[in-house]
Phi, psi and omega in degrees: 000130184263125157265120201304135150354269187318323192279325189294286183297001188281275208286306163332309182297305162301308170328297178278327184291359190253346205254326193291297170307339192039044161310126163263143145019279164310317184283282185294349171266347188297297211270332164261051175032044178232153159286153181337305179311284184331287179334306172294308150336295192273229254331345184244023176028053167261340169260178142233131170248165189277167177325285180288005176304268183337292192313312172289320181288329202294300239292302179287016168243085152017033149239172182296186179270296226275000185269327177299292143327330174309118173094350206261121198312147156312176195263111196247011167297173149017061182113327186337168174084303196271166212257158203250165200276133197216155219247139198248136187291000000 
């Protein structure tokens, strides 16, 4: 199974700062109002979580979103690439 980039380093990221911290699991989908199941998803970088997602999972490691993204590959699924149509004034 090919997984984007971006999410595999995504979930890579989250893991070690939580691991670092010595944090569980458990603990940090708690405090960032997600399920366990869910959490463990993006850390093996199988979810994406949305913006606001993110913002709750950075928020129980004590960092920002853009500090969780910082360094983390563009989104290289699906659609990548294509531009999206926008109506010119």
């Amino acid at each position: 199974m090919n997984l984007p980039t971006g999410n595999v380093e995504l979930g890579t990221r989250i893991r070690s700062l939580r691991q670092d911290q010595g944090k569980k699991l458990a603990a940090v989908a708690r405090q960032a109002a997600v399920s366990l199941q869910y959490l463990s998803e993006v850390e093996r970088g199988l979810k994406s979580p949305s913006l606001q997602v993110l913002s709750r999972i950075a928020g129980a490691l004590g960092v920002t979103a853009v500090e969780l993204l910082s360094g983390v590959a563009p989104y290289d699924g699906p659609g990548a690439g294509r531009s999206v149509a926008r109506d010119q004034p």
